[in-house]
SERO-4910 file (N, C-alpha, C, O; in steps of 0.05 Angstrom, whole numbers):
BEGIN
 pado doro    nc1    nc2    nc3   cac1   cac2   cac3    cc1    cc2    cc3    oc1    oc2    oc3
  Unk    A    367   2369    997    371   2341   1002    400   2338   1011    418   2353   1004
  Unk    A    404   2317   1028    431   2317   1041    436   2293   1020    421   2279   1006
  Unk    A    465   2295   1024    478   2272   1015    502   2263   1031    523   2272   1040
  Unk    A    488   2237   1032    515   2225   1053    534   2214   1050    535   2193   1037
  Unk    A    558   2226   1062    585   2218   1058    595   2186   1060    586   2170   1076
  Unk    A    609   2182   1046    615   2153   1048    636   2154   1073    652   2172   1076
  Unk    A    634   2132   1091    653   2144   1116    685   2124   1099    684   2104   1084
  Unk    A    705   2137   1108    726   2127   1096    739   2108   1120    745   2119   1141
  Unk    A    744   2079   1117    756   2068   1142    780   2072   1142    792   2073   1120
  Unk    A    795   2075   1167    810   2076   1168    835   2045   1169    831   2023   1179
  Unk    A    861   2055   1154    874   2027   1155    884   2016   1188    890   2031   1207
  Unk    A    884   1994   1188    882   1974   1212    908   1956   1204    915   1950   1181
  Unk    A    919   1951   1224    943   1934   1225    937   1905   1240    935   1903   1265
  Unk    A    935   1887   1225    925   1859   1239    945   1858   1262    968   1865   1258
  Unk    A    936   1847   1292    953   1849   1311    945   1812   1318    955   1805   1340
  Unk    A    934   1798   1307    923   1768   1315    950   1755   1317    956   1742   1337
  Unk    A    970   1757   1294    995   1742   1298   1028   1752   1306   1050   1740   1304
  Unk    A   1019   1789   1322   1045   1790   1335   1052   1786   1354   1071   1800   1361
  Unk    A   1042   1765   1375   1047   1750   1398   1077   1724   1383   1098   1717   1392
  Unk    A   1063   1716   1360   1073   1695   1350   1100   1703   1341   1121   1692   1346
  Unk    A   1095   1728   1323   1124   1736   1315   1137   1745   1341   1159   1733   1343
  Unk    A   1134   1759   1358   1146   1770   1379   1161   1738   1392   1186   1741   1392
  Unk    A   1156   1718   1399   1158   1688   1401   1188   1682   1384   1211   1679   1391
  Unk    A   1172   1680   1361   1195   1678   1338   1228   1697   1340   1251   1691   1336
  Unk    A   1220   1711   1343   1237   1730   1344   1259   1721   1370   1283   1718   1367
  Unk    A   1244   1717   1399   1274   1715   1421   1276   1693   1410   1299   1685   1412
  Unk    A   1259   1674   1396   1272   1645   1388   1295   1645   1377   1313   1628   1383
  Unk    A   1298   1669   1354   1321   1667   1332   1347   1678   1351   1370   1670   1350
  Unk    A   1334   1701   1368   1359   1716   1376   1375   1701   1400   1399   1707   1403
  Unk    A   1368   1686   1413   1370   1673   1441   1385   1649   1420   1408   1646   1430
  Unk    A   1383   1636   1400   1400   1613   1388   1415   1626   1370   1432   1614   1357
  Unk    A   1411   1655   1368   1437   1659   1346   1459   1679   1358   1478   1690   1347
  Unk    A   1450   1679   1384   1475   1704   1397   1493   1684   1419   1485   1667   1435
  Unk    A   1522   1694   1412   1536   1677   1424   1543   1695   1447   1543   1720   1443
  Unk    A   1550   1682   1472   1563   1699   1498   1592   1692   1497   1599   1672   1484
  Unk    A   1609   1706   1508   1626   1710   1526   1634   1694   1545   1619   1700   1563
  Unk    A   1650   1672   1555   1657   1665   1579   1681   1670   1587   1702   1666   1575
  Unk    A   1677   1680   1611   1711   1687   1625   1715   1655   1640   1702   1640   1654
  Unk    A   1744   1656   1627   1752   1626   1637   1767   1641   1661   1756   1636   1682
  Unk    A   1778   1649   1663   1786   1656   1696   1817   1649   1688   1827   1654   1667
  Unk    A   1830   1636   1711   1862   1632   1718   1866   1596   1714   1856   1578   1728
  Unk    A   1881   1593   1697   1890   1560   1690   1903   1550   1714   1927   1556   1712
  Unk    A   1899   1542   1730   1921   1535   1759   1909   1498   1760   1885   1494   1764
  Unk    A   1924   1482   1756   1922   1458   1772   1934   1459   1804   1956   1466   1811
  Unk    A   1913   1451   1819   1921   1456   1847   1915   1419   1853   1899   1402   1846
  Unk    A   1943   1421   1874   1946   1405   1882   1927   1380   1903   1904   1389   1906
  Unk    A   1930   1355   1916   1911   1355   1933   1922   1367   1962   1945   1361   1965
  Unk    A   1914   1377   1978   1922   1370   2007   1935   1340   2018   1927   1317   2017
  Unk    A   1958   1351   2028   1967   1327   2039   1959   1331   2070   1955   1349   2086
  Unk    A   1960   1292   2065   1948   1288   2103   1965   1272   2114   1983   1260   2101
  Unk    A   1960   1273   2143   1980   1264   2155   1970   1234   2165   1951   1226   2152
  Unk    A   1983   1214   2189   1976   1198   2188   1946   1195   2208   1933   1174   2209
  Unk    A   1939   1218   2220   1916   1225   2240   1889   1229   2223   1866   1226   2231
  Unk    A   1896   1237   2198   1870   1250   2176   1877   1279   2173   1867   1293   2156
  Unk    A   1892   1285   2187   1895   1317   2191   1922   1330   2172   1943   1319   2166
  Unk    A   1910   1362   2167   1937   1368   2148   1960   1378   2159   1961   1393   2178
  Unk    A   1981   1370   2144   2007   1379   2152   2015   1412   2161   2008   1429   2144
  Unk    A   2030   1422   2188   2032   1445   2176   2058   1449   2177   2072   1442   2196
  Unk    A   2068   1463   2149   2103   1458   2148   2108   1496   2148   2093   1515   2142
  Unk    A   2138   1496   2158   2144   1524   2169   2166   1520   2138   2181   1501   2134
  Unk    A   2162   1544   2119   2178   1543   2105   2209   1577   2107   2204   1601   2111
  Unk    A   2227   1569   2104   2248   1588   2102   2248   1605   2076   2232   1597   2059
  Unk    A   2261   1624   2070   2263   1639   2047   2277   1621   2029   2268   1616   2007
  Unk    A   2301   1611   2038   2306   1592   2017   2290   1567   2004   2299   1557   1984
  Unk    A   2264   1555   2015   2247   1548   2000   2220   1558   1996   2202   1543   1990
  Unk    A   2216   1580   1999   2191   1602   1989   2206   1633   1985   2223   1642   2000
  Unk    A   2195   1649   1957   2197   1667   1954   2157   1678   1954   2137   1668   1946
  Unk    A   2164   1704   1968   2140   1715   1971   2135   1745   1963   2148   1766   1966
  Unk    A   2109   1737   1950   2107   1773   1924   2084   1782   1936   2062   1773   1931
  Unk    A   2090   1806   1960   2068   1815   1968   2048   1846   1953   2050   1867   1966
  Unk    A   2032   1846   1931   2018   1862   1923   1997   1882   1944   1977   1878   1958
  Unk    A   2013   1904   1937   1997   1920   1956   1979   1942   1934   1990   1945   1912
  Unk    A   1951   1957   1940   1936   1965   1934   1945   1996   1902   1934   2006   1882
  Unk    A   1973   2000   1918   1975   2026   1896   1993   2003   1871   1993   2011   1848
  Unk    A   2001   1989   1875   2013   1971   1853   2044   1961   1857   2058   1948   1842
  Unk    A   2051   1974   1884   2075   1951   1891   2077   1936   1898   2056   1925   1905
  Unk    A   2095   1925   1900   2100   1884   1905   2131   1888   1918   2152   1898   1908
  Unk    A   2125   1879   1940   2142   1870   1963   2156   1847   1957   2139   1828   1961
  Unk    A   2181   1836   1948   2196   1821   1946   2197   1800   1976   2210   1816   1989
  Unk    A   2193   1778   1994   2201   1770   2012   2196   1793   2035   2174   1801   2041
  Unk    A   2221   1801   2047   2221   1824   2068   2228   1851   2063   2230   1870   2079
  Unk    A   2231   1852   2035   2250   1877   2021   2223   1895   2028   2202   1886   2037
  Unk    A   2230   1931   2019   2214   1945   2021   2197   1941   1988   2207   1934   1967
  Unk    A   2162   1952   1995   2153   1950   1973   2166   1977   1949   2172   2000   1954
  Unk    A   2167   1963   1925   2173   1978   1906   2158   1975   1876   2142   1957   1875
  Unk    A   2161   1990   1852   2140   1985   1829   2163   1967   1817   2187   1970   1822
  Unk    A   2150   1948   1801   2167   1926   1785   2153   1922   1764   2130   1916   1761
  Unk    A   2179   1928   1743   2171   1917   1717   2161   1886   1713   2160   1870   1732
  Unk    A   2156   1879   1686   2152   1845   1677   2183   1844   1671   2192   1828   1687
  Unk    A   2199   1851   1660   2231   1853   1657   2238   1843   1678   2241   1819   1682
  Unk    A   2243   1866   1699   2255   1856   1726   2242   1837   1748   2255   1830   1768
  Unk    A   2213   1830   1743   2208   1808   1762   2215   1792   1743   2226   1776   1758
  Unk    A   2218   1782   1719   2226   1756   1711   2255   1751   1726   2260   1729   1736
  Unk    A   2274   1773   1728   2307   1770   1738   2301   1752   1766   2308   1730   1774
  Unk    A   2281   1777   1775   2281   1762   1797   2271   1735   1807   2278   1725   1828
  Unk    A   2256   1726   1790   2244   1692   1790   2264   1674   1779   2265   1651   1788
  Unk    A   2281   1681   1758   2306   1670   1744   2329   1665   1775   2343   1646   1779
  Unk    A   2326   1688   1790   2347   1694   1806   2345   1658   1828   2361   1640   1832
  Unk    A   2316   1664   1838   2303   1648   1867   2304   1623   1855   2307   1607   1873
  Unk    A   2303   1610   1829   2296   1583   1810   2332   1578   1814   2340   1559   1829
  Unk    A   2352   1596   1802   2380   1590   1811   2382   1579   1830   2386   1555   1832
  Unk    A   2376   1599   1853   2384   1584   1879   2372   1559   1889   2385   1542   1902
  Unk    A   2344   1556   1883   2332   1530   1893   2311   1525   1869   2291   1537   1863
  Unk    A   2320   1507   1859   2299   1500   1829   2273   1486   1847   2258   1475   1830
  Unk    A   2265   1484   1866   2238   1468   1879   2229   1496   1901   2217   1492   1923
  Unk    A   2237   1524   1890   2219   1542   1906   2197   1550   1893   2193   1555   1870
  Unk    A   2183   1550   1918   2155   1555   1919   2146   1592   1921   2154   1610   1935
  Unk    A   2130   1590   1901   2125   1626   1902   2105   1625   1916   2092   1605   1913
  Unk    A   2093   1648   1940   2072   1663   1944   2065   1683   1944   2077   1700   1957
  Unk    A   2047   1687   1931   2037   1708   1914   2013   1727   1940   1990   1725   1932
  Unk    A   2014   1734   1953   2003   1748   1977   1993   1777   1963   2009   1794   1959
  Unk    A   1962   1780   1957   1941   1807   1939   1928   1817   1964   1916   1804   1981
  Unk    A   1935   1849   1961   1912   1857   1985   1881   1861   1971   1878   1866   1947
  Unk    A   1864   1857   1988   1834   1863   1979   1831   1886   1961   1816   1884   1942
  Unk    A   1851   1917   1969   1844   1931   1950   1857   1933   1923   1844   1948   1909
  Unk    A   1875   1923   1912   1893   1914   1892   1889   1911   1873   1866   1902   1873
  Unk    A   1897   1912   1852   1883   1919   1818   1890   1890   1819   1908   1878   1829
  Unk    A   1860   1880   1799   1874   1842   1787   1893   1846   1768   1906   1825   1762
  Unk    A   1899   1871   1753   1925   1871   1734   1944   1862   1747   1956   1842   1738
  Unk    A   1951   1873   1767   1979   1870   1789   1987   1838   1798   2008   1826   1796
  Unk    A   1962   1832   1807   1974   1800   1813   1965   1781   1786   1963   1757   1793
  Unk    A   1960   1784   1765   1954   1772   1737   1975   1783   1731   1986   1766   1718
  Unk    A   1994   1806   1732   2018   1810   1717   2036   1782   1741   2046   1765   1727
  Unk    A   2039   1778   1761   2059   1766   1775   2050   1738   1772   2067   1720   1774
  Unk    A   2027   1733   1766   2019   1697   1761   2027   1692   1726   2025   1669   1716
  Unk    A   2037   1716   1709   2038   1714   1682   2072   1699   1677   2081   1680   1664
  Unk    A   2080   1714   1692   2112   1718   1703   2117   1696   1709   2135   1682   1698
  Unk    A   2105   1689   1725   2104   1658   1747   2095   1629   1720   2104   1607   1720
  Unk    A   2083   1636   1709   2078   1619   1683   2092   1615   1656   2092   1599   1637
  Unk    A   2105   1646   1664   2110   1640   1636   2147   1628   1636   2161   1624   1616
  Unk    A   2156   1624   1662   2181   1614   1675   2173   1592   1682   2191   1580   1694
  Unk    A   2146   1577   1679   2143   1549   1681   2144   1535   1713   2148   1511   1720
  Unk    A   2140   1562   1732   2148   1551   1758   2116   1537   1760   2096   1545   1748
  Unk    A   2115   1513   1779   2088   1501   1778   2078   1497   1813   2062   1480   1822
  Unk    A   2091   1517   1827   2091   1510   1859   2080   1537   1858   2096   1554   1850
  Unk    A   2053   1545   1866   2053   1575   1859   2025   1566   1883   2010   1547   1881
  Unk    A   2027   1595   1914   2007   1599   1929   1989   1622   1930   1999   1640   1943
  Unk    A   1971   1625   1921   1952   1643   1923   1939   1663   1951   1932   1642   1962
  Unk    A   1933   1677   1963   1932   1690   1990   1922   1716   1983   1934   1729   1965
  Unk    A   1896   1727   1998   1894   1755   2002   1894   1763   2029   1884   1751   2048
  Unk    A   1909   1789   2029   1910   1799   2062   1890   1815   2066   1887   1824   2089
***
């Protein structure tokens, strides 16, 4: 005579409500994870001035009222017409101390080539800020 085995079931994992938890879950994570925002560069910029036609002014400025910091790609910065050279935060402050002596209403431009570390011209806009100058032009070559 045979005797028949009792079949043994096997355990089963209810799957009816993990749509719901799966749900639950980006719910919690999406309202409890905070991001990151890069605020970028603090600059109040000015408006454009116009002339009496609608049209904008174009003014030719001298060295004595613009100094110009030209950032080139390996990390020097060209003073005005001087040759490019590497510059500390030390010695460009002298030198922004120096251009504010001579004309307290000069205007910096800050001239970045395309290939140029953003450290390099964020070190020269830090400089430029932290000497309170507020005439500051932005430019890539």
């Amino acid at each position: 005579m045979k005797i028949a085995r009792k079949r043994k079931y096997r355990a089963t994992i209810p799957t009816a409500s993990t749509g719901d938890i799966a749900f639950l879950l980006i719910i919690f994570f999406m309202s409890t994870t905070r991001f990151d925002v890069k605020e970028g560069i603090k600059l109040v910029l000015p408006q454009a001035a116009e002339s009496q036609e609608g049209k904008t002014k174009t003014l030719t400025l001298t060295e004595k009222e613009m100094t110009r910091f030209q950032i080139f790609p390996d990390g020097q910065i060209a003073v005005n017409r001087e040759a490019p050279r590497y510059i500390d935060s030390e010695e460009l402050d002298v030198i922004i101390q120096q251009k504010v002596q001579i004309n307290p209403d000069m205007i910096f431009k800050v001239i970045t080539d395309r290939e140029a570390k953003y450290n390099d011209m964020i070190k020269v806009i830090d400089r430029l800020k932290a000497a309170k100058i507020e005439k500051i032009s932005l430019s890539t070559s």
